[in-house]
N, CA, C and O atoms as a GROMACS GRO file, in nm:
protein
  316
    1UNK      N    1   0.249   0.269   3.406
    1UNK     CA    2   0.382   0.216   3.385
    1UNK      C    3   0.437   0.273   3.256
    1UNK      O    4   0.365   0.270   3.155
    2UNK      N    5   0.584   0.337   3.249
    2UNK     CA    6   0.616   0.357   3.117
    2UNK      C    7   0.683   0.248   3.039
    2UNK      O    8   0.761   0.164   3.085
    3UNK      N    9   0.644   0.259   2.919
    3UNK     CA   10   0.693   0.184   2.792
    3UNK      C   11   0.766   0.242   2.768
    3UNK      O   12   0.752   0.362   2.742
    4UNK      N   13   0.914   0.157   2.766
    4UNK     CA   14   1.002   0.160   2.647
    4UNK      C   15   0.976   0.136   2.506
    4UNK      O   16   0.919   0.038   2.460
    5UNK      N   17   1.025   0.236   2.440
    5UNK     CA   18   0.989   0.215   2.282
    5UNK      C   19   1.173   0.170   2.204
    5UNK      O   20   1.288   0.202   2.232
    6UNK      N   21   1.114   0.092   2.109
    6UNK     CA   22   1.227   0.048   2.048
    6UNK      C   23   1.202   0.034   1.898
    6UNK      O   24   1.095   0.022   1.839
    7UNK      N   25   1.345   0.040   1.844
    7UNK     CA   26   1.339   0.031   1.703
    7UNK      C   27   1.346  -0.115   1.659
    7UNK      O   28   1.460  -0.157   1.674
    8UNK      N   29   1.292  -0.172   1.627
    8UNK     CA   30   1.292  -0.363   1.572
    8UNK      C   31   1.278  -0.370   1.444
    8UNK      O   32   1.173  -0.344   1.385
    9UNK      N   33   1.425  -0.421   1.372
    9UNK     CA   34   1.406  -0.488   1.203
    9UNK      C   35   1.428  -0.613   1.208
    9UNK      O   36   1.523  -0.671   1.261
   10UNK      N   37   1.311  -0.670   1.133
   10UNK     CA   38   1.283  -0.780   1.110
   10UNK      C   39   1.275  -0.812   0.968
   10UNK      O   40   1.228  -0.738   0.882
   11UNK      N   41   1.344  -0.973   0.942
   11UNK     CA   42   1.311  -1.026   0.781
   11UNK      C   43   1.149  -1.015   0.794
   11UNK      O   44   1.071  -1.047   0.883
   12UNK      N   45   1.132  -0.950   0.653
   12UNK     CA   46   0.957  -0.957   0.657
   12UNK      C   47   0.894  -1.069   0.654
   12UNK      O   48   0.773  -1.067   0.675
   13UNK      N   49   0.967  -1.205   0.625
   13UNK     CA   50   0.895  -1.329   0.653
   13UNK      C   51   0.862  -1.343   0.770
   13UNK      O   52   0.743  -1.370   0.785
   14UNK      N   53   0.937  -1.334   0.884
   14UNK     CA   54   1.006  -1.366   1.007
   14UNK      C   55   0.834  -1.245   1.083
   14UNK      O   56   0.738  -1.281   1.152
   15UNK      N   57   0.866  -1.121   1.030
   15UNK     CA   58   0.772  -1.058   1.058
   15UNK      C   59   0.609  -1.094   1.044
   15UNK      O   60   0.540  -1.097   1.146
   16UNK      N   61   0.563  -1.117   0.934
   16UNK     CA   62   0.431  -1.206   0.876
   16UNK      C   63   0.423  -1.320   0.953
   16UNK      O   64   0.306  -1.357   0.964
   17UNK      N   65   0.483  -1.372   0.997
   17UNK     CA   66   0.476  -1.538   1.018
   17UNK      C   67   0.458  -1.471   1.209
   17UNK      O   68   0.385  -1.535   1.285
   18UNK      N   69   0.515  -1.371   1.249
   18UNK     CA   70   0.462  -1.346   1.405
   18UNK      C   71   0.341  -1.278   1.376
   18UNK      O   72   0.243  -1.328   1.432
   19UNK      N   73   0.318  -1.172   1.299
   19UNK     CA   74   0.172  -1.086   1.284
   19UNK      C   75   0.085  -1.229   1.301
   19UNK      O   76   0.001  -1.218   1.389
   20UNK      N   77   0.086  -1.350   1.243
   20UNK     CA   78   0.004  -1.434   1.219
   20UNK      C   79  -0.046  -1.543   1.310
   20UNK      O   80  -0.160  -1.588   1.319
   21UNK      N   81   0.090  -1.583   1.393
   21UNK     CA   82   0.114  -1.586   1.519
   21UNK      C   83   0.037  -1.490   1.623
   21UNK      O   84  -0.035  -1.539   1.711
   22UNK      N   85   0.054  -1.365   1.611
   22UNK     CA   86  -0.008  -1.296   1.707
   22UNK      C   87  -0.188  -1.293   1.699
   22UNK      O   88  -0.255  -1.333   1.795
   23UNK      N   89  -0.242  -1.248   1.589
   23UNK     CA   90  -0.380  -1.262   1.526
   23UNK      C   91  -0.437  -1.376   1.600
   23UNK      O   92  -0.536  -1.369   1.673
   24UNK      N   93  -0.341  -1.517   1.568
   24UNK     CA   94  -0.425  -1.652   1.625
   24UNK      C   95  -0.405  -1.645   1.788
   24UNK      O   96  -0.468  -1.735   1.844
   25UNK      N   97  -0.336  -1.566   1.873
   25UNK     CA   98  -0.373  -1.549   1.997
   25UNK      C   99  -0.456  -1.434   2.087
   25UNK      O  100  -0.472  -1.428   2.209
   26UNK      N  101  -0.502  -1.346   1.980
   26UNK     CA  102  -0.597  -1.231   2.009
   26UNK      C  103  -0.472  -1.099   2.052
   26UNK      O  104  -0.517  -0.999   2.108
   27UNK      N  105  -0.323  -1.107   2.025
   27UNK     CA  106  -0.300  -1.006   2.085
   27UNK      C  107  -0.251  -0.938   1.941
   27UNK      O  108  -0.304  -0.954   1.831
   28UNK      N  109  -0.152  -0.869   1.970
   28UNK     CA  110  -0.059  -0.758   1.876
   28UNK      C  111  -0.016  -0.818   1.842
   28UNK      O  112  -0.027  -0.939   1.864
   29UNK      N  113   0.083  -0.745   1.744
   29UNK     CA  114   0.254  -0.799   1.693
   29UNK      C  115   0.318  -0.752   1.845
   29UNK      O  116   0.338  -0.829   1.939
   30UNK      N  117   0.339  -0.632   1.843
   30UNK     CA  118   0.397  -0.583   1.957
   30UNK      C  119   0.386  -0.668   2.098
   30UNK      O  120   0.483  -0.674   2.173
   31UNK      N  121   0.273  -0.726   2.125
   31UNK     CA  122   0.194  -0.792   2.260
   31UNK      C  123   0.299  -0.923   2.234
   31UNK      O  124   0.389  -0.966   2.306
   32UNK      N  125   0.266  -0.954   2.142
   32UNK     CA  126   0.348  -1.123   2.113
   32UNK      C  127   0.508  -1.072   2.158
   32UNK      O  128   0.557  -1.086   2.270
   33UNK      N  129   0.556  -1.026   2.069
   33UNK     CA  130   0.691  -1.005   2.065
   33UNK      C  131   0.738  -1.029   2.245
   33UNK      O  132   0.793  -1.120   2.307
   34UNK      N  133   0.672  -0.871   2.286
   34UNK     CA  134   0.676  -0.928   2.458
   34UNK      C  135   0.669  -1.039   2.496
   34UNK      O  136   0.774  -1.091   2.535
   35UNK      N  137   0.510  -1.142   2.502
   35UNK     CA  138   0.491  -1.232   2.529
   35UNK      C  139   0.663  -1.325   2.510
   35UNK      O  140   0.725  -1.386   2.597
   36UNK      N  141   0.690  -1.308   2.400
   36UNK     CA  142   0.783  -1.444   2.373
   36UNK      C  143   0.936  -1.395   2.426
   36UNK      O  144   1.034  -1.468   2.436
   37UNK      N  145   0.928  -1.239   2.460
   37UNK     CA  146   1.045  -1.234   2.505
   37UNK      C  147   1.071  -1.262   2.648
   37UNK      O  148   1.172  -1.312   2.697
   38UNK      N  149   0.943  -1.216   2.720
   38UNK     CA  150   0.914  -1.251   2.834
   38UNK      C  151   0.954  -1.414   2.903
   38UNK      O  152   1.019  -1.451   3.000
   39UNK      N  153   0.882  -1.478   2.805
   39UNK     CA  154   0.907  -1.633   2.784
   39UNK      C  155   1.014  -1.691   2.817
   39UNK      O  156   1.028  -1.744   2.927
   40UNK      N  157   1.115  -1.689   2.716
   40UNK     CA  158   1.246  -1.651   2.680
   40UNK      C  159   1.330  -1.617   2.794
   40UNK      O  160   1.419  -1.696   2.825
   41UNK      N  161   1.315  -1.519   2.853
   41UNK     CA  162   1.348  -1.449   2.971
   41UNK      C  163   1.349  -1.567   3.083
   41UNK      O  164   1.440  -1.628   3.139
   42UNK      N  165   1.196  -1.570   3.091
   42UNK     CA  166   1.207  -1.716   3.247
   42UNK      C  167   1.241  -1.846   3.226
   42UNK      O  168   1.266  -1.921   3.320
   43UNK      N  169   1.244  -1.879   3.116
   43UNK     CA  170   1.321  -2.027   3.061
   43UNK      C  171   1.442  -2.051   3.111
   43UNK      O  172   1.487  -2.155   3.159
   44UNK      N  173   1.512  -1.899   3.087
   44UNK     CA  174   1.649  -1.889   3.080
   44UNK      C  175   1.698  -1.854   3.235
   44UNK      O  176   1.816  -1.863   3.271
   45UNK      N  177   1.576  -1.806   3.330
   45UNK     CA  178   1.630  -1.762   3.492
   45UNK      C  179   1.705  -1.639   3.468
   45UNK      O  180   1.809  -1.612   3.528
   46UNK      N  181   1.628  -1.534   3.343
   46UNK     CA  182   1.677  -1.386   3.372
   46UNK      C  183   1.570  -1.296   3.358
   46UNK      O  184   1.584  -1.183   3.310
   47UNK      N  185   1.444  -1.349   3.404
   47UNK     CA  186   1.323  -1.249   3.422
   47UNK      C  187   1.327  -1.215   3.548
   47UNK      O  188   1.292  -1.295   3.634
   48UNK      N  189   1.373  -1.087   3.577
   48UNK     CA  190   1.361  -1.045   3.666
   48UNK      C  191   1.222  -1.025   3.762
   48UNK      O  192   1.106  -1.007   3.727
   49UNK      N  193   1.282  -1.035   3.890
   49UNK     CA  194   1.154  -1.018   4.021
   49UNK      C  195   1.136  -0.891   4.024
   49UNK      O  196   1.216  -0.798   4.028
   50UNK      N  197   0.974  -0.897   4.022
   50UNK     CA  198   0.891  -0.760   3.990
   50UNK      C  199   0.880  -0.728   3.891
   50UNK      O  200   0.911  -0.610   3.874
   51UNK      N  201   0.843  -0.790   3.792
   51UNK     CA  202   0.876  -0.706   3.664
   51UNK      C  203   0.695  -0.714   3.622
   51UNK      O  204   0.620  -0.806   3.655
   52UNK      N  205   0.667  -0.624   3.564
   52UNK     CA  206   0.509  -0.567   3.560
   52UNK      C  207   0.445  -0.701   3.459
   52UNK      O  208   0.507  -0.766   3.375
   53UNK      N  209   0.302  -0.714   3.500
   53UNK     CA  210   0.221  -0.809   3.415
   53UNK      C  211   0.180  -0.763   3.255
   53UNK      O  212   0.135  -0.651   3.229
   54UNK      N  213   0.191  -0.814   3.206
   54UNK     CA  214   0.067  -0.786   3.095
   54UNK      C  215  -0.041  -0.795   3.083
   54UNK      O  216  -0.102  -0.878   3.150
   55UNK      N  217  -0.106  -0.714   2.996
   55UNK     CA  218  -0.211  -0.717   2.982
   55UNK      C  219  -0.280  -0.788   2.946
   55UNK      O  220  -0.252  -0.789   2.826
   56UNK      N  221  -0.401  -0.893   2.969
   56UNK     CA  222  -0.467  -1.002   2.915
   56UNK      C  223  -0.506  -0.986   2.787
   56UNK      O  224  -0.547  -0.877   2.747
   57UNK      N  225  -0.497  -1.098   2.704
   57UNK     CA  226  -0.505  -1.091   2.588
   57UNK      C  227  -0.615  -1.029   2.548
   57UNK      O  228  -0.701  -0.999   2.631
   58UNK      N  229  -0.631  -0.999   2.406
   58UNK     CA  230  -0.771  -0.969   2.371
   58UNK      C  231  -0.796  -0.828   2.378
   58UNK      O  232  -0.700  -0.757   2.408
   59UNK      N  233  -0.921  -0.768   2.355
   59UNK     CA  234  -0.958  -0.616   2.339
   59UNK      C  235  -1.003  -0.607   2.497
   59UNK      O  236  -1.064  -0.704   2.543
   60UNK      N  237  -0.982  -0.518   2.561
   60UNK     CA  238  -1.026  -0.488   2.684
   60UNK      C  239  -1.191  -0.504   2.666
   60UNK      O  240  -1.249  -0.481   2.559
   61UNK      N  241  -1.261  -0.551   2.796
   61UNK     CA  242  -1.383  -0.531   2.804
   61UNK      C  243  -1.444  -0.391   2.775
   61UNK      O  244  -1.371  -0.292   2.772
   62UNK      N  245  -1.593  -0.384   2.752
   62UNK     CA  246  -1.605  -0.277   2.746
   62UNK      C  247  -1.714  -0.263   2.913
   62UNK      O  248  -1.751  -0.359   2.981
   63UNK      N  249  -1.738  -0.136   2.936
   63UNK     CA  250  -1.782  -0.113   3.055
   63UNK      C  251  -1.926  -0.032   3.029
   63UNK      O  252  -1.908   0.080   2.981
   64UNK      N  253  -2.011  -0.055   3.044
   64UNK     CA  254  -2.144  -0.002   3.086
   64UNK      C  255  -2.177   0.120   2.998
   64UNK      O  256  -2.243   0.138   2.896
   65UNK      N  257  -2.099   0.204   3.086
   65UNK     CA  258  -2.105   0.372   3.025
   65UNK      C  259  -2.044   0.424   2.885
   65UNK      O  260  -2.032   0.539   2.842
   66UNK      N  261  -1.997   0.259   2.813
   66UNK     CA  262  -1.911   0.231   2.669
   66UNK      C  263  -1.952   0.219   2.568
   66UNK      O  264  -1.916   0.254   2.455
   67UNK      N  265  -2.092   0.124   2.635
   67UNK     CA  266  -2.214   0.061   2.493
   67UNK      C  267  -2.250   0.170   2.421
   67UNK      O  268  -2.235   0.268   2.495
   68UNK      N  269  -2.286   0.200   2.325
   68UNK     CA  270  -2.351   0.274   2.216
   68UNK      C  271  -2.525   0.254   2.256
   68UNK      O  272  -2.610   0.339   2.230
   69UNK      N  273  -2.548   0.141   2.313
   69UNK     CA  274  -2.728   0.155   2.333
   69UNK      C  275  -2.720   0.198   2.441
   69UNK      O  276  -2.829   0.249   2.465
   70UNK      N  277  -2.615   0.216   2.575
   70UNK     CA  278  -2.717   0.263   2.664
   70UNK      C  279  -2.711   0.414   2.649
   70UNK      O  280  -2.795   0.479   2.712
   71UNK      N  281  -2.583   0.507   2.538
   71UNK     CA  282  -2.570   0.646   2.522
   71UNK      C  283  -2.691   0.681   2.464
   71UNK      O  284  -2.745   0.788   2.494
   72UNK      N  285  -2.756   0.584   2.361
   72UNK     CA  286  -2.893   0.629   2.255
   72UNK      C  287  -3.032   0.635   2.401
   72UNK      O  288  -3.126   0.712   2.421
   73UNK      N  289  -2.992   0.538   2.461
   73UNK     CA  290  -3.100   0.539   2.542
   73UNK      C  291  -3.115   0.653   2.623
   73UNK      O  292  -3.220   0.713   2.641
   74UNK      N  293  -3.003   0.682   2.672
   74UNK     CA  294  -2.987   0.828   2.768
   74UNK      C  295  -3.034   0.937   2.687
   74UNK      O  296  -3.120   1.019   2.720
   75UNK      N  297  -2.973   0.932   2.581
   75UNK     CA  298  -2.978   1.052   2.519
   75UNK      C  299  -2.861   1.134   2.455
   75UNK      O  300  -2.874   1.217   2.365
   76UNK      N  301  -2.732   1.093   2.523
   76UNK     CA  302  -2.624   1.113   2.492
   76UNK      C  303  -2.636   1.078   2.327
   76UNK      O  304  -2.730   1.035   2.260
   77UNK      N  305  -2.483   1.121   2.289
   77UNK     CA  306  -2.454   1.117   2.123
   77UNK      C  307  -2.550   1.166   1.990
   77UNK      O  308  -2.526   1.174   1.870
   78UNK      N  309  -2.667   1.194   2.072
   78UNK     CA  310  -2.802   1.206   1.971
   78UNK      C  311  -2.811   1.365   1.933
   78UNK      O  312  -2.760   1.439   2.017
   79UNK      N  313  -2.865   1.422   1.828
   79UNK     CA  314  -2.894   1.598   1.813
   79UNK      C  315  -3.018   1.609   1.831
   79UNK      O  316  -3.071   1.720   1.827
   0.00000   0.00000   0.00000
């Protein structure tokens, strides 16, 4: 899916006070901002139908072939 990129100025309070906000829910600044615009959006009955999910909070899992012990174990990463 492509991202739109945008330019956003914010009072730096206004800013700190979402970074901090965002931290205590595991996502971004950026992730939040969505989140709450998103929000915002269906409160109001102008989030449009179809409009793509986000991504679950948090750092993506990692997958098997990701760990650092099973590369040492293989053999991978090592000289």
């Amino acid at each position: 899916m492509d991202r739109k990129k945008i330019l956003l100025r914010l009072d730096p309070v206004v800013h700190d006070a979402l970074a901090r906000w965002a931290s205590d829910e595991l996502r971004s600044t950026n992730s939040q901002i969505e989140f709450l615009l998103r929000r915002a959006l269906s409160e109001a009955g102008r989030l449009p139908d179809g409009v793509g999910r986000m991504r679950p909070r948090g750092r993506p899992k990692k997958t098997p072939d990701e760990t650092p012990d099973e590369k040492e174990e293989s053999g991978e990463g090592t000289e």
